[in-house]
KOLGUDO-206351 format. One record per residue (C-alpha): residue in one letter; chain; x, y, z. Coordinates in nm, 2 decimals. Example, Ala and Ser with C-alpha at 12.3 -4.5 7.8 and 13.67 -1.06 7.14 Angstrom:
2
<node rest="a" kette="A" x="1.23" y="-0.45" z="0.78"/>
<node rest="s" kette="A" x="1.37" y="-0.11" z="0.71"/>
This chain:
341
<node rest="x" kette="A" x="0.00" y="0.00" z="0.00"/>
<node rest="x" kette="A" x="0.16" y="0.31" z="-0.13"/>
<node rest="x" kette="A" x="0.02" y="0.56" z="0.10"/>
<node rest="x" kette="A" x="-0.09" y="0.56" z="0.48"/>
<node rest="x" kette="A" x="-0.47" y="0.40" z="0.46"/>
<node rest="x" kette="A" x="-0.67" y="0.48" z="0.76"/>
<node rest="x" kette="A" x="-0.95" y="0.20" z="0.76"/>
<node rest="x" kette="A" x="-1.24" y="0.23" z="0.92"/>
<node rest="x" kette="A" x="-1.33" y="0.39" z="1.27"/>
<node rest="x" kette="A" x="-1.55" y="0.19" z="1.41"/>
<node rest="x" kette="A" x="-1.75" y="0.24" z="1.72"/>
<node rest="x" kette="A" x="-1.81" y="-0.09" z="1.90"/>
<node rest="x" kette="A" x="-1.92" y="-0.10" z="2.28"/>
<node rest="x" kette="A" x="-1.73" y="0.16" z="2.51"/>
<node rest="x" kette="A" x="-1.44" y="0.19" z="2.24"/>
<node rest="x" kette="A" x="-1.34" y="0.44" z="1.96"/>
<node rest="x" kette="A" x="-1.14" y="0.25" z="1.66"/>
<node rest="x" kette="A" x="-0.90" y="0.40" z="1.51"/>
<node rest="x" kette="A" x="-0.65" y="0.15" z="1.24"/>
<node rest="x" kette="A" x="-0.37" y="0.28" z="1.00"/>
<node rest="x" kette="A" x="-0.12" y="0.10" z="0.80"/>
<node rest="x" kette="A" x="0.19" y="0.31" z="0.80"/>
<node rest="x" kette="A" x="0.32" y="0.38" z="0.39"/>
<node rest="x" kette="A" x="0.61" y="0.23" z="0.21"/>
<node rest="x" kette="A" x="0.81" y="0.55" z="0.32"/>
<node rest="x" kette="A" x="0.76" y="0.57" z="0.67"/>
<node rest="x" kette="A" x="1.07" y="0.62" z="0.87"/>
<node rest="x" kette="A" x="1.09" y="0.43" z="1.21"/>
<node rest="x" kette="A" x="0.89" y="0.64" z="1.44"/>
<node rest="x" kette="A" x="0.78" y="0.57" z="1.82"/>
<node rest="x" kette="A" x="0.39" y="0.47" z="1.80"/>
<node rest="x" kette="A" x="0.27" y="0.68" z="2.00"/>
<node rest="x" kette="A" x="0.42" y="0.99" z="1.82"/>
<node rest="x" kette="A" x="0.30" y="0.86" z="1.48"/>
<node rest="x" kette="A" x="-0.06" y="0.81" z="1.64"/>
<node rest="x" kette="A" x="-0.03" y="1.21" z="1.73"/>
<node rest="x" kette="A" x="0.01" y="1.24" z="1.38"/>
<node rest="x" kette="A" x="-0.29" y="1.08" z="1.24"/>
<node rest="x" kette="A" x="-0.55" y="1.08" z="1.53"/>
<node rest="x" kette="A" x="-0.70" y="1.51" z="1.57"/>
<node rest="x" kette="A" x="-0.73" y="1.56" z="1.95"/>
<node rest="x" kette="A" x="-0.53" y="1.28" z="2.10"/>
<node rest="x" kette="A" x="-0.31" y="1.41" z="2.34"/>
<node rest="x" kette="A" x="0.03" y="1.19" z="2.36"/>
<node rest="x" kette="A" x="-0.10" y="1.14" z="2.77"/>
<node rest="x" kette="A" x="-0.43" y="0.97" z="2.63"/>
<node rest="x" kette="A" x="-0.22" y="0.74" z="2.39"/>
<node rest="x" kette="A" x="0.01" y="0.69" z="2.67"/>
<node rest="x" kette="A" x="-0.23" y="0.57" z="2.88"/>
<node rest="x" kette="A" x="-0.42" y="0.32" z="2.61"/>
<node rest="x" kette="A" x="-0.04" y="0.17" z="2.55"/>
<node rest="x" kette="A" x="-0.05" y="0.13" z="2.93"/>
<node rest="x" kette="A" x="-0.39" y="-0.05" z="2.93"/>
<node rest="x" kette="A" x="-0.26" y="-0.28" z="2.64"/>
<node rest="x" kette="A" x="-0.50" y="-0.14" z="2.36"/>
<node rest="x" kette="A" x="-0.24" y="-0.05" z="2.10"/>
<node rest="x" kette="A" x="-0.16" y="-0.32" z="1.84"/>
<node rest="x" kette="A" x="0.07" y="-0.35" z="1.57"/>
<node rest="x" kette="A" x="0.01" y="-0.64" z="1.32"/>
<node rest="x" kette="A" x="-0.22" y="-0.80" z="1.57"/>
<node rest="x" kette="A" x="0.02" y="-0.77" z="1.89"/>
<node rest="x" kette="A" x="0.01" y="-0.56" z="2.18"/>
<node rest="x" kette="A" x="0.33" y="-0.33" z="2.25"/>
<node rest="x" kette="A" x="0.46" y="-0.07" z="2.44"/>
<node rest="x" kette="A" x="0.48" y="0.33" z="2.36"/>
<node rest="x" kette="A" x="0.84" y="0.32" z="2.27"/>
<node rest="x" kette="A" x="0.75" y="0.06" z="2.00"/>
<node rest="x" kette="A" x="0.92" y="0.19" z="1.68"/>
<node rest="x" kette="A" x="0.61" y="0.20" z="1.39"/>
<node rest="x" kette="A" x="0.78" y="0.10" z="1.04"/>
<node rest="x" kette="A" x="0.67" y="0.10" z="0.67"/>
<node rest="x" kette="A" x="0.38" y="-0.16" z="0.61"/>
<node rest="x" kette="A" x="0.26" y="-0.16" z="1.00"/>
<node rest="x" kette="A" x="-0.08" y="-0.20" z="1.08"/>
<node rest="x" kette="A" x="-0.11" y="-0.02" z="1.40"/>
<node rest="x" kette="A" x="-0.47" y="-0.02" z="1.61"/>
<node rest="x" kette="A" x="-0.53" y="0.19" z="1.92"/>
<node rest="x" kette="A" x="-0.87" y="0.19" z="2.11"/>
<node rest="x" kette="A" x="-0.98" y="0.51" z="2.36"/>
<node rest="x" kette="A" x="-1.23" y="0.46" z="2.53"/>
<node rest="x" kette="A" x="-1.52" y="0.69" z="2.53"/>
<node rest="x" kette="A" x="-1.93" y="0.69" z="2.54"/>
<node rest="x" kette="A" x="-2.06" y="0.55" z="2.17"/>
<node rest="x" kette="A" x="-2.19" y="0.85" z="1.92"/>
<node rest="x" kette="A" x="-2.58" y="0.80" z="2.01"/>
<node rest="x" kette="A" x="-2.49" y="0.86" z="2.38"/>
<node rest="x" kette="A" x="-2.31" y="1.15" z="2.29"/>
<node rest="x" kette="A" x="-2.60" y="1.36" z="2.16"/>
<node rest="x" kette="A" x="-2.66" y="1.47" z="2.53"/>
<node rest="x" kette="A" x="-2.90" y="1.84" z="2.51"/>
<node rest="x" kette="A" x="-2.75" y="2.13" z="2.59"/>
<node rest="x" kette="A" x="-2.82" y="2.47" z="2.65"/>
<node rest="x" kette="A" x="-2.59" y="2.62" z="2.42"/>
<node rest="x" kette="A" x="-2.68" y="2.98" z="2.28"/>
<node rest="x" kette="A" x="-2.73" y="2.99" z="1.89"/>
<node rest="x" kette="A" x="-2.67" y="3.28" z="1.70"/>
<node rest="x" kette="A" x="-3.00" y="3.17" z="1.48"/>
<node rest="x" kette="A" x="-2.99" y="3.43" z="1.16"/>
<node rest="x" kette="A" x="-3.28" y="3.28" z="1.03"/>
<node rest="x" kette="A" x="-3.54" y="3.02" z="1.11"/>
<node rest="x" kette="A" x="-3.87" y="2.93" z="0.97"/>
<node rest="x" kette="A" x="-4.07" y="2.58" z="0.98"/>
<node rest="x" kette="A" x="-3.85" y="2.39" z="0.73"/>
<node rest="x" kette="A" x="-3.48" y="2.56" z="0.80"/>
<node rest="x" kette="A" x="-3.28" y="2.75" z="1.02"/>
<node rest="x" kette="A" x="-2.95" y="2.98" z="0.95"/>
<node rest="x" kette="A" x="-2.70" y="3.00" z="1.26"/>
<node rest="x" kette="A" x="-2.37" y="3.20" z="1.27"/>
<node rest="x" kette="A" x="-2.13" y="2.95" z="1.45"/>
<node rest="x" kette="A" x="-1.86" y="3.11" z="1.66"/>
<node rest="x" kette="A" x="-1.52" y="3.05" z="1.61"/>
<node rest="x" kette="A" x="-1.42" y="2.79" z="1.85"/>
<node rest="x" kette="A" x="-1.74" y="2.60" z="1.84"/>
<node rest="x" kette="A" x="-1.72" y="2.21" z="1.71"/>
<node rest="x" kette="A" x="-1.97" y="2.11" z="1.49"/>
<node rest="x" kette="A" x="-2.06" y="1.77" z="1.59"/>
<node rest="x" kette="A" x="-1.95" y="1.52" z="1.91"/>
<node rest="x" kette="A" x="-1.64" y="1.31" z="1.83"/>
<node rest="x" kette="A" x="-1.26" y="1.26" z="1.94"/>
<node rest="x" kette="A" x="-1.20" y="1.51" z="2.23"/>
<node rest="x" kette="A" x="-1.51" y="1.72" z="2.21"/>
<node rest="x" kette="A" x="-1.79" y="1.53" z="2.32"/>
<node rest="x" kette="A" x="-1.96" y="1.84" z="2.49"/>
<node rest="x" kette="A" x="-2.04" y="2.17" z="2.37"/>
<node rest="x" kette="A" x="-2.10" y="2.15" z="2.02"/>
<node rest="x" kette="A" x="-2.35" y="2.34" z="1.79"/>
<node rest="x" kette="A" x="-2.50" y="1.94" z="1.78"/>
<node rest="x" kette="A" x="-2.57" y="1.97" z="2.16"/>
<node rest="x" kette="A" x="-2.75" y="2.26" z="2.15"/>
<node rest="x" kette="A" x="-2.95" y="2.20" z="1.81"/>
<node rest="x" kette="A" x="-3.09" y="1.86" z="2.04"/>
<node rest="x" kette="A" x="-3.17" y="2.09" z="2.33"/>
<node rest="x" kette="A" x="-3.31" y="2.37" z="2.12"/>
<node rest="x" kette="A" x="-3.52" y="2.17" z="1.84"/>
<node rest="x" kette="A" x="-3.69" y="1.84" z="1.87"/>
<node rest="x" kette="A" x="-3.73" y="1.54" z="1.61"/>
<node rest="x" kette="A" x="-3.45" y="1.70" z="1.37"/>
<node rest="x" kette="A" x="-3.40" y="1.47" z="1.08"/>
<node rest="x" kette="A" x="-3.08" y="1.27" z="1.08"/>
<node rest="x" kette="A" x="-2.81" y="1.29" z="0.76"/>
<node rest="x" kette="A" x="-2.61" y="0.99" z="0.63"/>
<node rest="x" kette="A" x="-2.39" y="1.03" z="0.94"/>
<node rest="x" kette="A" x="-2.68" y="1.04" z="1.23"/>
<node rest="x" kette="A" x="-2.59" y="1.36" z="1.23"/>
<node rest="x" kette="A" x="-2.92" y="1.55" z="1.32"/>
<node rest="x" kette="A" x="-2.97" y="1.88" z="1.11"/>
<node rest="x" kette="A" x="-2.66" y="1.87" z="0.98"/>
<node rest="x" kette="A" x="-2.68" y="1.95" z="0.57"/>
<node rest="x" kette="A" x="-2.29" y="2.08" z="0.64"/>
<node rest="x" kette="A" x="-2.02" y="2.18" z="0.81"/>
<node rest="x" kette="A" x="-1.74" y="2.37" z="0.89"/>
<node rest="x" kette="A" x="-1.38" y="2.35" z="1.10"/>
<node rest="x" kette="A" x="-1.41" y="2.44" z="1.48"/>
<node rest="x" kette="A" x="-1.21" y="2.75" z="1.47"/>
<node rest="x" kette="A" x="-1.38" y="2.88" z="1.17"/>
<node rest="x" kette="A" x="-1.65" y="3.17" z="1.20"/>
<node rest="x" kette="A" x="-1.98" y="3.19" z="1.03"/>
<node rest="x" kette="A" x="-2.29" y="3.03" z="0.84"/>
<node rest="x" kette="A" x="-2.44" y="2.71" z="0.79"/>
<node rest="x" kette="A" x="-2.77" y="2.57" z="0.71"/>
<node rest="x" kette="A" x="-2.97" y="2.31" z="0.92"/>
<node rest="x" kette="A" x="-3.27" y="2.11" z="0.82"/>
<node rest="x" kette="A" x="-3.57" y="2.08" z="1.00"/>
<node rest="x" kette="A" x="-3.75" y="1.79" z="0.79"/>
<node rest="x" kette="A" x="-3.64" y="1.50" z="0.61"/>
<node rest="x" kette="A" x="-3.76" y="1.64" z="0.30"/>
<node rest="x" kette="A" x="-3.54" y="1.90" z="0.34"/>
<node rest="x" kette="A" x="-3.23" y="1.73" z="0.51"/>
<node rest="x" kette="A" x="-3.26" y="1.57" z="0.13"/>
<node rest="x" kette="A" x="-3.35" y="1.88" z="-0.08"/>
<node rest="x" kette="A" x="-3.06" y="2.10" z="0.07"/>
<node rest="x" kette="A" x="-2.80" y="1.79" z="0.06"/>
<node rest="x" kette="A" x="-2.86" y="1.75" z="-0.31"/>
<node rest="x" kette="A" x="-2.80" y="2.09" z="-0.35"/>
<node rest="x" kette="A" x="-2.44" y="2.12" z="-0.19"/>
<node rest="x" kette="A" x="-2.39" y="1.76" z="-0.39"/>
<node rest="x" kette="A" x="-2.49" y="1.92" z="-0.72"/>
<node rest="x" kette="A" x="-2.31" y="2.23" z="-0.66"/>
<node rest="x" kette="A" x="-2.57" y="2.48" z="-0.70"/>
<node rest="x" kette="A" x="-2.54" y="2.59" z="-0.32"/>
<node rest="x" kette="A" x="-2.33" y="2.94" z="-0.26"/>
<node rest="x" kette="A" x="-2.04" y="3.00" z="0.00"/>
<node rest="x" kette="A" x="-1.80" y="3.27" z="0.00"/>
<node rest="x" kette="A" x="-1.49" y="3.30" z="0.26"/>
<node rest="x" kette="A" x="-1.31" y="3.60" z="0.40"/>
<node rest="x" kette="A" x="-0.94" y="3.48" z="0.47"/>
<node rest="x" kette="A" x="-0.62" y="3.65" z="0.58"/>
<node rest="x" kette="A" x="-0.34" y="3.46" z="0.42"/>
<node rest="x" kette="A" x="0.03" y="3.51" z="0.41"/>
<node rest="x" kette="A" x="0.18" y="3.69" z="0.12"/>
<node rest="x" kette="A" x="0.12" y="3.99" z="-0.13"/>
<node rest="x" kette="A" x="-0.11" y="3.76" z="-0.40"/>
<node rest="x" kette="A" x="-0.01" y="3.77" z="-0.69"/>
<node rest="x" kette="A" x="-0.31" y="3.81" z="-0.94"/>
<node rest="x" kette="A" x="-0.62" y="3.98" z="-0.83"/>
<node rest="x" kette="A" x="-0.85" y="3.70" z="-0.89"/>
<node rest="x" kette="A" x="-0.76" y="3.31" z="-1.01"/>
<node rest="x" kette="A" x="-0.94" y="2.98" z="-0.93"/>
<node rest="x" kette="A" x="-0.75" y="2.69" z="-0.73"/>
<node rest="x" kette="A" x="-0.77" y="2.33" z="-0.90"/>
<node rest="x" kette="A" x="-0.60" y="2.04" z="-0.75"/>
<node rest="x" kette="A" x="-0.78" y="1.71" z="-0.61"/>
<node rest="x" kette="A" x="-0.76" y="1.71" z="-0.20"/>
<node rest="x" kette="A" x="-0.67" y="1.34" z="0.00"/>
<node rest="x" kette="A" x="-0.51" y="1.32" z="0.33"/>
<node rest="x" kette="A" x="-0.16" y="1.41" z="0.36"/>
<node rest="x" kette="A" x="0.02" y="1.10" z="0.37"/>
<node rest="x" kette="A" x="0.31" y="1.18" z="0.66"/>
<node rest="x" kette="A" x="0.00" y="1.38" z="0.85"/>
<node rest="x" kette="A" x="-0.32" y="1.27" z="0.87"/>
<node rest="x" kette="A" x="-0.41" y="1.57" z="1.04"/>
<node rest="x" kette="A" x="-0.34" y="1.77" z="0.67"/>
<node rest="x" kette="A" x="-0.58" y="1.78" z="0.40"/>
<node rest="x" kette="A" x="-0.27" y="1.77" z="0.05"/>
<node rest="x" kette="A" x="-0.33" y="1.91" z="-0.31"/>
<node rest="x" kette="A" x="-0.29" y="1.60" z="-0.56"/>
<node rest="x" kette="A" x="-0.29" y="1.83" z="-0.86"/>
<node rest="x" kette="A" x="-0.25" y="1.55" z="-1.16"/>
<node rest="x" kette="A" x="-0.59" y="1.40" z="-0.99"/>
<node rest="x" kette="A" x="-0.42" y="1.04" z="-0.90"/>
<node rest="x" kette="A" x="-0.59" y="1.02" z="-0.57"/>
<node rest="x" kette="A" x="-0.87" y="1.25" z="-0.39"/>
<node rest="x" kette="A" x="-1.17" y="1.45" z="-0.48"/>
<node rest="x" kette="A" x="-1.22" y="1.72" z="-0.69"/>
<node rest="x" kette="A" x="-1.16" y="2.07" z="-0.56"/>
<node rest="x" kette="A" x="-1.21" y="2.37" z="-0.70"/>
<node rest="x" kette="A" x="-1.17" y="2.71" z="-0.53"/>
<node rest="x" kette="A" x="-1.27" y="3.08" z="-0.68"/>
<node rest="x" kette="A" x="-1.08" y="3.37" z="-0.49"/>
<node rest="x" kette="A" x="-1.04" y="3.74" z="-0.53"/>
<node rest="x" kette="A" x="-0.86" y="4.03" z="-0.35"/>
<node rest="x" kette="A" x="-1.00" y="4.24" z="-0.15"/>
<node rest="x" kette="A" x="-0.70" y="4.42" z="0.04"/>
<node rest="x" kette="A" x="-0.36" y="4.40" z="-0.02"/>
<node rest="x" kette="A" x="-0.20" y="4.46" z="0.33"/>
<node rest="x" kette="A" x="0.16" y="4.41" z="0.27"/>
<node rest="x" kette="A" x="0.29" y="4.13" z="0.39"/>
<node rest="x" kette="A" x="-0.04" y="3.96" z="0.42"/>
<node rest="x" kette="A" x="-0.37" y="3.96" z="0.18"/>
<node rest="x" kette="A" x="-0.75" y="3.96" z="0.27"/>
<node rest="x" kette="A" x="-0.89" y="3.75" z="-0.03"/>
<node rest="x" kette="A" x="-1.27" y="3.66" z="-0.06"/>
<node rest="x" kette="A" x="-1.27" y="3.28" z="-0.18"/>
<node rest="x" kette="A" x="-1.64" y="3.10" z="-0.30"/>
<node rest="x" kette="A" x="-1.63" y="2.73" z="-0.31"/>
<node rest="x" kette="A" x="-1.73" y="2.52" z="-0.61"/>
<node rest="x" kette="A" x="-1.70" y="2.22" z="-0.44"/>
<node rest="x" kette="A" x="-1.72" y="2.15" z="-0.02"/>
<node rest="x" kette="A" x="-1.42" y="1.94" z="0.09"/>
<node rest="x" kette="A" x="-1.21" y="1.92" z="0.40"/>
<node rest="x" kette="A" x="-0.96" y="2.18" z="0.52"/>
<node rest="x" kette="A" x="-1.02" y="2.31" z="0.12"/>
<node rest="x" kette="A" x="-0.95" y="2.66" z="0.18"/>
<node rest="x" kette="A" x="-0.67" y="2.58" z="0.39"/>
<node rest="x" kette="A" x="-0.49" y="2.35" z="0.18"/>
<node rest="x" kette="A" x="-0.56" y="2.55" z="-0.19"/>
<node rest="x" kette="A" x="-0.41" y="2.88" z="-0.02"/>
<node rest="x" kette="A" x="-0.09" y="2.68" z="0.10"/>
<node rest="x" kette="A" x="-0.04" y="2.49" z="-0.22"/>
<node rest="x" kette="A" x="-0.03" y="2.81" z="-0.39"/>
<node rest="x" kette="A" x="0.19" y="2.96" z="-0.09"/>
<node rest="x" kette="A" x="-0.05" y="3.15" z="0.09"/>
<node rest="x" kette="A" x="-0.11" y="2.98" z="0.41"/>
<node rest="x" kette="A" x="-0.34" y="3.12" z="0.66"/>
<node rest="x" kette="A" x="-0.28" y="3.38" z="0.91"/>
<node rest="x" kette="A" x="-0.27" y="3.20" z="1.23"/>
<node rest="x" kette="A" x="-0.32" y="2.85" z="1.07"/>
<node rest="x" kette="A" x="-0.11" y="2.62" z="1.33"/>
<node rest="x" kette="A" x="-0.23" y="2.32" z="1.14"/>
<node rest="x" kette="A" x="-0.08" y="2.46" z="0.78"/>
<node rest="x" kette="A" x="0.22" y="2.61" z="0.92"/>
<node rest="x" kette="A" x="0.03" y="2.96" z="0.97"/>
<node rest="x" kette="A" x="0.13" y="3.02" z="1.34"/>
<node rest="x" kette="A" x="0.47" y="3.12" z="1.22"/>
<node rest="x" kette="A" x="0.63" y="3.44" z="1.09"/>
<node rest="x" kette="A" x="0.61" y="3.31" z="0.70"/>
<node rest="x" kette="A" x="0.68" y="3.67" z="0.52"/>
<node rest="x" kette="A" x="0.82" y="4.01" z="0.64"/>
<node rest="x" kette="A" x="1.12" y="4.13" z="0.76"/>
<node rest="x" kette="A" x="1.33" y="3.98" z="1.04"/>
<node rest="x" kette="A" x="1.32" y="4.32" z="1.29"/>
<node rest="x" kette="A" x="1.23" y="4.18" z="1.63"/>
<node rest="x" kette="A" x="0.96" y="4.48" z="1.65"/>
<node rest="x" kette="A" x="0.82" y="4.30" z="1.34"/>
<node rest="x" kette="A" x="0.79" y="3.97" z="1.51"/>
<node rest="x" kette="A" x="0.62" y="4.12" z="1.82"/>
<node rest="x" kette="A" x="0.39" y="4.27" z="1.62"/>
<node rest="x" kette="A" x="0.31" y="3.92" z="1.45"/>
<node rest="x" kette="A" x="0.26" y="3.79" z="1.80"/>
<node rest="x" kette="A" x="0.05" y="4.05" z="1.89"/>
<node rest="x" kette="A" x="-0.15" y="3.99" z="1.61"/>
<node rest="x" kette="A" x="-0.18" y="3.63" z="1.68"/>
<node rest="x" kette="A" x="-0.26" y="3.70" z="1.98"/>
<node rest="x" kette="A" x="-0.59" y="3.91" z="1.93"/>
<node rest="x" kette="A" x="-0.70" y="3.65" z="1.63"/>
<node rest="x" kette="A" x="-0.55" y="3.31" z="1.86"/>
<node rest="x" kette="A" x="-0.72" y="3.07" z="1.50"/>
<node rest="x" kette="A" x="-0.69" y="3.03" z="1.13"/>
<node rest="x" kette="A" x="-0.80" y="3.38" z="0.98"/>
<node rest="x" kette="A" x="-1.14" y="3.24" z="0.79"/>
<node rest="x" kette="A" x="-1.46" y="3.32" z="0.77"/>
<node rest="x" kette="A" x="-1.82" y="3.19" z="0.62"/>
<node rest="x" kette="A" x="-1.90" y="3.51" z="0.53"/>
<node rest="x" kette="A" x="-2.22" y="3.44" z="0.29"/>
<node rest="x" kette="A" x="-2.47" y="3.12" z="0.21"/>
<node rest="x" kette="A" x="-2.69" y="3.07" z="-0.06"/>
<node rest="x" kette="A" x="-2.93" y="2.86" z="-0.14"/>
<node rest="x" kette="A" x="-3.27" y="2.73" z="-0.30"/>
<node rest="x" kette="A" x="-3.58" y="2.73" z="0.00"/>
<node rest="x" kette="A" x="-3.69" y="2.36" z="-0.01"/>
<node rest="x" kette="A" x="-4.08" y="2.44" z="-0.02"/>
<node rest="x" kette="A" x="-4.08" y="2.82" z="-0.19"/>
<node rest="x" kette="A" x="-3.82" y="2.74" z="-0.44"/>
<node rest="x" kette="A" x="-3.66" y="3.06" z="-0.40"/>
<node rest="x" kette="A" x="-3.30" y="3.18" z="-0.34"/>
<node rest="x" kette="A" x="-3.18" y="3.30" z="0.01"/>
<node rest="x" kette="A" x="-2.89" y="3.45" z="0.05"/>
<node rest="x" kette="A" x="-2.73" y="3.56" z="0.40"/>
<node rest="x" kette="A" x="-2.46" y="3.79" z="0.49"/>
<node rest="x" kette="A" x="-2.25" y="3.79" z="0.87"/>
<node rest="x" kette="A" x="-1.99" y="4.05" z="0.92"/>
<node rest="x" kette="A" x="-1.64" y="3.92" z="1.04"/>
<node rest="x" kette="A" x="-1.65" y="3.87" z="1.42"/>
<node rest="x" kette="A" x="-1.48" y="4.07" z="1.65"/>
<node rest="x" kette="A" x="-1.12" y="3.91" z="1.66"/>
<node rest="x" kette="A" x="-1.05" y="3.87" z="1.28"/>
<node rest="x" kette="A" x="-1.18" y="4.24" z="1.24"/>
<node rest="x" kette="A" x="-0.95" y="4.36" z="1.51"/>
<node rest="x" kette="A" x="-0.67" y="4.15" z="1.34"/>
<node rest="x" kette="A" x="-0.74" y="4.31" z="0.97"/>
<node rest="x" kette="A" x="-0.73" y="4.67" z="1.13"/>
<node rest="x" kette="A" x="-0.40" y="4.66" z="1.34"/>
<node rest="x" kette="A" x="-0.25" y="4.47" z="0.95"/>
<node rest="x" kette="A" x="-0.42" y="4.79" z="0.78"/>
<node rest="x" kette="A" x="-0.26" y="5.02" z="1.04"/>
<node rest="x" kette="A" x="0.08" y="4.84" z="1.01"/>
<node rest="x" kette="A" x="0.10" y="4.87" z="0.62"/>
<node rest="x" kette="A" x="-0.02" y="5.24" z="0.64"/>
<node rest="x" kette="A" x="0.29" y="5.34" z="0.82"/>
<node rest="x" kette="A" x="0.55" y="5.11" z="0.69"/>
<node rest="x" kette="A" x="0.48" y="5.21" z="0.34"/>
């Protein structure tokens, strides 16, 4: 197997499954760093303690942390944790609900919020308080109730939710079919080049980390992704681009802006978190910090979403400003560039 295959994870009894089967490249590496690699939210204490507790395998047998993963090892780990269904515990979360009638509702999602209970966040997520707010929601393919989409945790802004199965189905076909509309505000790294341009490249898990979402740009493995940006401020040494999605996959923002070398302000995942253009003054790199500080995520938000009501047939559009933090972060950028130019 060429590249590192995650197989299935399973939920079975009082146990999350998670199996991977390292790639012909991999370099000996300790298991339980290579599981911090692949598994989001696994703290190198939790896979500690399941190598303690004998639930990590590799090609069937049980070993120890310092066990050295190598190229074609299947390695399994199990963490224990309530299954999904018991996870869907009500609570009373406050929604930002931007619209709502009997068939839909729009909420603006803070950044910091997780979508949906899994790995690490089994509390606190927009799911929780969509149970607790809104009975008998209709389930997606993932027994996900509500959920037509989603975005990443520390992203800001709009999504749909249905209220009905008839139009859990009528807004999923939509976002399938492409005919849905979502434009981004992002701070990335870098004066852009071109004013506008459009972002093809398929997008599959990065093979050394799992965690990573990889442009495959000849198509040889992944999905299709296409994404659509323009300028909207140069700022010196960083740009404020608007980008609308074609398609809807993982991280795909993200990953298009790095592939064509505009990572993310702030985006520890992507590299983001570090000084990645400007000069090397030390006042510089305090002001970076600074900056990082008052925006502490990747600078992204779901600033519009549009699409076709399931019973009137009409299209809905809806607007959110940028919250409070990337706002701030975008000023004290604007202020920097106006008086180092």
């Amino acid at each position: 197997m060429d590249n590192l295959e995650e197989a299935d994870m399973a939920q079975d009894e009082l146990f999350e499954h998670h199996k991977f089967v390292a790639s012909k490249g991999q370099e000996p590496l300790r298991v339980d760093k290579f599981l911090m690699n692949f598994i989001e939210n696994a703290t190198r204490n939790k896979i500690q303690q399941a190598a303690k507790q004998g639930h990590i395998w590799v090609n069937g047998s049980i070993v120890k942390q310092n066990y050295k993963v190598k190229a074609g090892d299947e390695v399994k780990v199990l963490f224990e944790h309530p299954p999904y269904e018991f996870l869907l515990t009500p609570e009373d979360i406050p929604l930002d609900i931007v619209y709502e009638d009997d068939i839909l509702l729009v909420v603006n999602k803070p950044a910091g919020m997780v979508v949906h209970p899994g790995h690490g966040n089994y509390s606190g997520t927009m799911i929780n308080a969509l149970v607790h707010h809104f009975e008998n929601l209709p389930n997606n393919s993932s027994n996900r109730p509500g959920l037509v989409h989603r975005i990443d945790k520390d992203t800001s802004g709009l999504l749909v939710v249905a209220k009905t199965e008839a139009a859990m189905t009528h807004l999923a076909k939509q976002f399938f079919d492409k005919t849905s509309e979502r434009e981004y505000v992002a701070l990335v790294w870098g004066n852009v080049e071109h004013e506008a341009g459009t972002i093809e490249g398929n997008l599959a898990r990065n093979p050394k980390n799992r965690l990573q979402m990889m442009v495959f740009p000849e198509g040889e493995i992944g999905k299709e992704a296409i994404t659509h940006y323009e300028v909207i401020e140069r700022l010196g040494y960083v740009t404020l681009v608007s980008c609308k999605l074609e398609t809807g996959r993982t991280h795909q923002i993200r990953a298009h802006m790095k592939y064509i070398g505009h990572t993310l302000f702030n985006d520890e995942r992507y590299g983001g978190n570090q000084v990645l253009k400007g000069t090397t003054f030390t006042k510089y790199k305090q002001f970076v910090d600074n900056a990082f500080k008052i925006l502490p995520r990747q600078a992204l938000h779901a600033k519009m979403l549009g699409f076709v009501h399931p019973v009137s047939g009409k299209m809905m559009r809806f607007e959110t400003p940028l919250p409070d933090d990337m706002a701030q972060c975008i000023e004290k950028w604007r202020n920097y560039a106006k008086h180092s130019s």
